[in-house]
C-alpha positions as CSV (number, residue, x, y, z in Angstrom):
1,X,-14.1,0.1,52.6
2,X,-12.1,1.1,49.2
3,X,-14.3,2.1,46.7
4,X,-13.2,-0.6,43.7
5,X,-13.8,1.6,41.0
6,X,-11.1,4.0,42.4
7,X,-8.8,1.0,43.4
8,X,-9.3,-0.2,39.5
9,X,-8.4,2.9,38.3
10,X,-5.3,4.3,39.9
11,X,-4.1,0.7,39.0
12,X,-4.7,1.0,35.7
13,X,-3.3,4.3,35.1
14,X,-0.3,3.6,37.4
15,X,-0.2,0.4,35.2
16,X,-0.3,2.3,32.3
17,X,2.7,4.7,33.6
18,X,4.9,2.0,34.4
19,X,4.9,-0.1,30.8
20,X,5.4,3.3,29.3
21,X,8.6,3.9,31.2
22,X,9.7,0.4,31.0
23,X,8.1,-1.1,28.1
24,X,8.2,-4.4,30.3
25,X,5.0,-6.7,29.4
26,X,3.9,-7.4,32.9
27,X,2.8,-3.8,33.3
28,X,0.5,-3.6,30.4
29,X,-0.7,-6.8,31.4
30,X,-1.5,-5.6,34.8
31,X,-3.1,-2.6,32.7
32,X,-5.6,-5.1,30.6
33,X,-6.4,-6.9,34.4
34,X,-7.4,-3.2,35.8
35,X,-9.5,-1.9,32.5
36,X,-11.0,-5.7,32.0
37,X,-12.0,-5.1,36.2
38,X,-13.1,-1.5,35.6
39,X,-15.3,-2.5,32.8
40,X,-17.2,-5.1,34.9
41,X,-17.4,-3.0,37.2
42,X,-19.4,0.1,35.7
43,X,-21.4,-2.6,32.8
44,X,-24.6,-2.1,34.5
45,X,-23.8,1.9,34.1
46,X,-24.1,4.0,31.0
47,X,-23.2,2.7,27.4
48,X,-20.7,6.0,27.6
49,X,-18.5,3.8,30.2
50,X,-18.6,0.7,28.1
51,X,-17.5,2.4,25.3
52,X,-14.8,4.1,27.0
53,X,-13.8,0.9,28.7
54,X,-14.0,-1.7,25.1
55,X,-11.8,0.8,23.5
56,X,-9.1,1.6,26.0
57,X,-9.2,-2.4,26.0
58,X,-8.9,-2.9,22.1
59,X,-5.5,-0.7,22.2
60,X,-4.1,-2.4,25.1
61,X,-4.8,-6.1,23.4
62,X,-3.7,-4.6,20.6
63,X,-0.4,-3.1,21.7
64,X,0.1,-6.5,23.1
65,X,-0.4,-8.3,19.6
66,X,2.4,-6.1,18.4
67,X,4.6,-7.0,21.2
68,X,3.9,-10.5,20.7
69,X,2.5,-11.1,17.1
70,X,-0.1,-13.8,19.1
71,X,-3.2,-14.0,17.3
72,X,-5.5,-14.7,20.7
73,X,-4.4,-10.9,21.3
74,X,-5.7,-9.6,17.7
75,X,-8.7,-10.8,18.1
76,X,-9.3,-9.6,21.7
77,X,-8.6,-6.5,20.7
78,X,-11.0,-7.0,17.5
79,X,-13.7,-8.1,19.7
80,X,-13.8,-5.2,22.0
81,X,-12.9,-2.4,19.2
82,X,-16.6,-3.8,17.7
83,X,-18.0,-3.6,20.7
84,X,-16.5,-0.2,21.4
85,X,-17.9,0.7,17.4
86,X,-21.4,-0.3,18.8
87,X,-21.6,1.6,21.8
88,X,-19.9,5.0,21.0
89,X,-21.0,7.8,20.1
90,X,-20.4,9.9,16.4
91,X,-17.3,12.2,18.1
92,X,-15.5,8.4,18.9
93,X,-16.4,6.3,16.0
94,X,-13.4,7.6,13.5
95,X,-10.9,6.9,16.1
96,X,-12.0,3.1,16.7
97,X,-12.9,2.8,12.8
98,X,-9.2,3.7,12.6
99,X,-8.4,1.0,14.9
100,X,-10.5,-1.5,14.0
101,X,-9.8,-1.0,9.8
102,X,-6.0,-1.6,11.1
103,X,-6.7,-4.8,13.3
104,X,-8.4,-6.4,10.1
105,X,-5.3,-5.1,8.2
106,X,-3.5,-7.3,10.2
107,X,-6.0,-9.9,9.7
108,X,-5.9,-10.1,6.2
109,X,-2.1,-10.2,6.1
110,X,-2.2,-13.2,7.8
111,X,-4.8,-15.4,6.3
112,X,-5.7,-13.4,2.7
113,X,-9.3,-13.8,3.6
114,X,-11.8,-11.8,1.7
115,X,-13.8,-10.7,5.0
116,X,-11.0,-9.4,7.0
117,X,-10.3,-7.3,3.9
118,X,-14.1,-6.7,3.6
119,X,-13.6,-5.4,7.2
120,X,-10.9,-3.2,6.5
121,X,-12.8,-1.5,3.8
122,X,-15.9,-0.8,5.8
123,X,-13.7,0.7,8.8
124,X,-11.6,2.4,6.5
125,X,-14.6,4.0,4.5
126,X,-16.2,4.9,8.1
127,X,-12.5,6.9,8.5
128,X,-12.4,8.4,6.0
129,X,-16.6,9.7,5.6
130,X,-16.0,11.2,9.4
131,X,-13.1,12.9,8.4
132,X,-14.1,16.4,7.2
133,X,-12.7,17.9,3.9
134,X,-9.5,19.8,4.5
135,X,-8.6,18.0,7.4
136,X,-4.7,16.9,7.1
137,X,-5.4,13.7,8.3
138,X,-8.0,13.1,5.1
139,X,-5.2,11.8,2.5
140,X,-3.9,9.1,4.5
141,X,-7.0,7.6,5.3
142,X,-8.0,7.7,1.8
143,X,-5.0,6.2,0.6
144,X,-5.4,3.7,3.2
145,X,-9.1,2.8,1.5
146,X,-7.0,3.4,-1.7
147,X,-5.0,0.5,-1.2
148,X,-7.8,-1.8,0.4
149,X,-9.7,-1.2,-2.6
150,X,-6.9,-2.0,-4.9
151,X,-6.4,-5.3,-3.5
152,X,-10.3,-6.4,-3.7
153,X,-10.2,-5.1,-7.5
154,X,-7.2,-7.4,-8.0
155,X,-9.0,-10.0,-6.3
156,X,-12.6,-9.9,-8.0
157,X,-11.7,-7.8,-10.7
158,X,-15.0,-5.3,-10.3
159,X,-14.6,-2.1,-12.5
160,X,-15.8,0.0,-9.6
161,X,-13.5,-0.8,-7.4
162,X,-10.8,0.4,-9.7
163,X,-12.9,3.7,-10.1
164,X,-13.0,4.1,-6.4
165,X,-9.4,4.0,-6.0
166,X,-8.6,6.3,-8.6
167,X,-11.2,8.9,-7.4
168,X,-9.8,8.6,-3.4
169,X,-6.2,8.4,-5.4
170,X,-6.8,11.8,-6.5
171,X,-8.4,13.4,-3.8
172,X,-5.4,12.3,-1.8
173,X,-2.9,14.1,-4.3
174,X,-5.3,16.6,-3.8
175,X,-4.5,17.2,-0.1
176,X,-1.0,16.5,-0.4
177,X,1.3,19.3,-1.0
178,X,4.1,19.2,-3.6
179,X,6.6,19.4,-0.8
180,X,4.9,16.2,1.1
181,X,7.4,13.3,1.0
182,X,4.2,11.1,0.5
183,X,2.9,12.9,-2.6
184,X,5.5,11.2,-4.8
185,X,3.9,7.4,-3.7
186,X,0.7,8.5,-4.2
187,X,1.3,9.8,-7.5
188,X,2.8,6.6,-8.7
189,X,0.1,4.5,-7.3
190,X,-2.1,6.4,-8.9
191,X,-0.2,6.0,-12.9
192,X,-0.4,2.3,-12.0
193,X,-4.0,2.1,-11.7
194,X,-5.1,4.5,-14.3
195,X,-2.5,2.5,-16.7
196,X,-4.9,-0.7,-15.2
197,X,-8.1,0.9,-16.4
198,X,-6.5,2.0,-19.8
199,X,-5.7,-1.8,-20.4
200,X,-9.2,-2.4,-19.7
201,X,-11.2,0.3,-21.4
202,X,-8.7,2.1,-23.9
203,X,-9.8,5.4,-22.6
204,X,-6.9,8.0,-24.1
205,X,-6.9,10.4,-21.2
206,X,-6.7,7.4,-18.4
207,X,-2.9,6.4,-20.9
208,X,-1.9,10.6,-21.0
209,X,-2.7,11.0,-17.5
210,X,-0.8,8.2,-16.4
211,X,2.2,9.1,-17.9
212,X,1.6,12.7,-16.3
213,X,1.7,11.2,-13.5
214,X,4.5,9.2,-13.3
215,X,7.0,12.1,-14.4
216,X,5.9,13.7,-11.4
217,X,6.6,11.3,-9.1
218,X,9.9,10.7,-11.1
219,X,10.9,14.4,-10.7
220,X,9.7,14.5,-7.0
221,X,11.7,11.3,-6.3
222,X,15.2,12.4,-5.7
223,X,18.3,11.0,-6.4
224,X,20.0,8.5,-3.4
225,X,16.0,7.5,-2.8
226,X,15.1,3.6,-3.0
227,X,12.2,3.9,-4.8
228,X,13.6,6.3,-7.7
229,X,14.9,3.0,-9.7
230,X,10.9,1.4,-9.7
231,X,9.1,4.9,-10.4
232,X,11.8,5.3,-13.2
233,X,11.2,1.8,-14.8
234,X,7.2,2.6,-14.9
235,X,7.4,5.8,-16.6
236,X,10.0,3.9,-18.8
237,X,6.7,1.4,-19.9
238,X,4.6,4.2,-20.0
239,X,6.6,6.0,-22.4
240,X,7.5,2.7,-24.5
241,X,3.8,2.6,-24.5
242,X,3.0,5.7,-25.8
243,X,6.0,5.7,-28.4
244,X,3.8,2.2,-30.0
245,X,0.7,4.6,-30.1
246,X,1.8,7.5,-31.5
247,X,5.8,6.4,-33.0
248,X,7.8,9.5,-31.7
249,X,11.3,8.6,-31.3
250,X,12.0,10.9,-28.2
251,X,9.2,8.6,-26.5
252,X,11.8,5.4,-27.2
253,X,14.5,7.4,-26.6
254,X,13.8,8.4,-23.3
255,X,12.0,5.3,-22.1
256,X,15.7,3.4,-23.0
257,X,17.3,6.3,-20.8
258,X,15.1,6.2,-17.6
259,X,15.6,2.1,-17.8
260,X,19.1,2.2,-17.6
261,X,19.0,4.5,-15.1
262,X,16.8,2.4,-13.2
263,X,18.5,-0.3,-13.7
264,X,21.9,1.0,-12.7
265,X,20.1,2.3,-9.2
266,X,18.9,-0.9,-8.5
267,X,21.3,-3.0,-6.2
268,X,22.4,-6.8,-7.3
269,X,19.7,-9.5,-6.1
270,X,16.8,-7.0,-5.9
271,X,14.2,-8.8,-7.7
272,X,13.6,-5.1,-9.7
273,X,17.1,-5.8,-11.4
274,X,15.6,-8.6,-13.8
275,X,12.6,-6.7,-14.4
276,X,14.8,-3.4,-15.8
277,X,16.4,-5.8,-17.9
278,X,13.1,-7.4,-19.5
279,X,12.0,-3.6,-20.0
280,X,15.1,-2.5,-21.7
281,X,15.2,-5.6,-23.9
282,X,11.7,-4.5,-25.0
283,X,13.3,-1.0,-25.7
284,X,16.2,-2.3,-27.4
285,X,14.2,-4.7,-30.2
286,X,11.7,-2.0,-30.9
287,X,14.6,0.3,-31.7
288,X,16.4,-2.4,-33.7
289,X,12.8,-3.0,-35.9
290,X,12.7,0.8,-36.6
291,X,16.4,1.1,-37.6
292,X,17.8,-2.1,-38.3
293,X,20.8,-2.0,-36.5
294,X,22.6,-5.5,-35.3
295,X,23.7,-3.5,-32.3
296,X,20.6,-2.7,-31.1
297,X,19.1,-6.6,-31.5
298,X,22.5,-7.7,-29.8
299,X,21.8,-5.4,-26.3
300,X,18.3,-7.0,-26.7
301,X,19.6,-9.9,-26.4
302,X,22.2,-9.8,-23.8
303,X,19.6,-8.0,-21.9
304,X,16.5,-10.7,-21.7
305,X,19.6,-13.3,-20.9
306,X,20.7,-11.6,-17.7
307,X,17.0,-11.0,-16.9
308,X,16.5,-14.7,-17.3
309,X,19.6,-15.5,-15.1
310,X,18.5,-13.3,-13.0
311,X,14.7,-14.9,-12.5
312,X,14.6,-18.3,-10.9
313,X,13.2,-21.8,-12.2
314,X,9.6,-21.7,-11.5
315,X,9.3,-17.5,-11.2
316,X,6.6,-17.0,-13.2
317,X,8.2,-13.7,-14.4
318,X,10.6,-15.9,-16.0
319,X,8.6,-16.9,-19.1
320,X,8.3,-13.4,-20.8
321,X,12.1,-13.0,-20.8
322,X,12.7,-16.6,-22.0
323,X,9.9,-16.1,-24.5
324,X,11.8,-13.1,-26.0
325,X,15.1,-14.7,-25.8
326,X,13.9,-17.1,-28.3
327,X,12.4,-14.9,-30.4
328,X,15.6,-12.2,-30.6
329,X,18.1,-15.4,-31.2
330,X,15.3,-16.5,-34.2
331,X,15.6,-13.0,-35.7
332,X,19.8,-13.5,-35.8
């Protein structure tokens, strides 16, 4: 008589070997049908098999969402990454917290609901405590709880949220050498959210530091790159902002340069376009109220009316443009 375990296995890796080779769906079904069978099979046997078993499953169910976006497959996967979470031991739990914080990801993209982003917070915090300082993988998972964070602070609005993600923010840059591609993102991502807390506390270094930032990622973001145009319009606000503090013309002078340049980098119907205009109107009236000069009040306004071309009916991005509009044709 075959020994089923052995029949469930050479299946499933033979399963395994075809859908890599062919990518056709039947095979990693046939996989799921073998690992689903070889789980039965050894359930009455150590939680060590189980565990093994639930997470081989989870990434087959959840290679098969990705093939077929069907939600029935996120959740089987879900469902035996948890159970996989439950029975493993400390060397496997990153790994399926990995998983399991990407699942809910995928989750939350699709409904917005604040458990599946709960979810992904508490898998991605488990990520990130089991990986050790120094480890390479450490930044991304940290900018991956980063940006989980981030989205529950913009949902609830909690202070320490927005502390969290500026501490992980930094420790990420911290990992990240000055020759990573990815240190330039995170540096901007981290200007935006100090600039967030600055709004709500006032805290000088939190505005100085956020403008540090931003440079950097400006001078790491190379010319020809698509997200040189957006980095450039923030430092552009940032310096505006710092020239109303402290009323050094280089600050306005440079924040009008950088917005043109974004501006000009940024293709026709990107969204981006209408929001370097709005900037560089608000550039253009503070240098006409420190100087006076018609010319300056005239860019102002031919810039807030292409940003309000630019902005549909019903954007609500529209109104601040309109707003100032009205106000630069008043000061005519």
């Amino acid at each position: 008589m075959s020994d089923p375990a052995r029949f469930n296995l050479d299946g499933l890796l033979g399963s395994i070997f075809a859908f890599q080779h062919s990518g056709e769906v039947i095979h990693l079904q046939n996989a799921i049908q073998h690992s689903h069978a070889a789980l039965l099979y050894g359930s009455s046997e150590s939680t060590d098999r189980i565990a093994t078993g639930s997470i081989l499953l989870a990434q087959l169910w959840a290679i098969q969402f990705l093939k077929s976006h069907e939600e029935i497959y996120l959740q089987n996967a879900i469902e035996y990454g948890q159970t996989a979470f439950s029975k493993s031991s400390s060397d496997r739990i990153q790994t399926i917290s990995i998983l399991l914080a990407q699942l809910f990801w995928h989750v939350y993209n699709q409904t917005f609901s604040l458990a599946s982003l709960q979810n992904t917070i508490k898998y991605s915090q488990e990520a990130v405590d089991l990986t050790p300082v120094g480890n390479p993988d450490r930044a991304s998972w940290l900018n991956n709880l980063s940006n989980c964070l981030s989205m529950r602070y913009k949902r609830e609005g909690k202070l320490e949220d927005l502390t969290q993600v500026i501490e992980y923010s930094q420790e990420a840059i911290d990992l990240t050498s000055i020759g990573n591609p990815n240190r330039a993102s995170l540096l901007s991502s981290l200007s935006v959210h100090l600039s967030m807390r600055y709004e709500r506390e006032g805290k000088l270094e939190d505005f100085m530091q956020a403008i540090e930032c931003s440079q950097e990622a400006v001078n790491l973001t190379p010319v020809g790159n698509p997200n040189r145009a957006g980095r450039l319009n923030n430092l552009s606000i940032r310096l505006s902002g710092r020239y109303e503090r402290e009323g050094k013309l280089e600050d306005l002078t440079q924040a009008i340069e950088y917005s043109q340049e974004a501006f000009g980098l940024t293709p026709v119907g990107n969204p981006g376009r209408a929001m370097c205009l709005h900037n560089l109107s608000d550039c253009f009236s503070t240098q006409y109220k420190r100087e006076g000069k018609l010319e300056y009040l005239a860019q102002a306004i031919k810039c807030s009316q292409e940003a309000v071309n630019l902005t549909p009916v019903g954007n609500p991005n529209r109104e601040k443009p309109l707003n100032n509009l009205s106000a630069y044709l008043n000061a005519i």
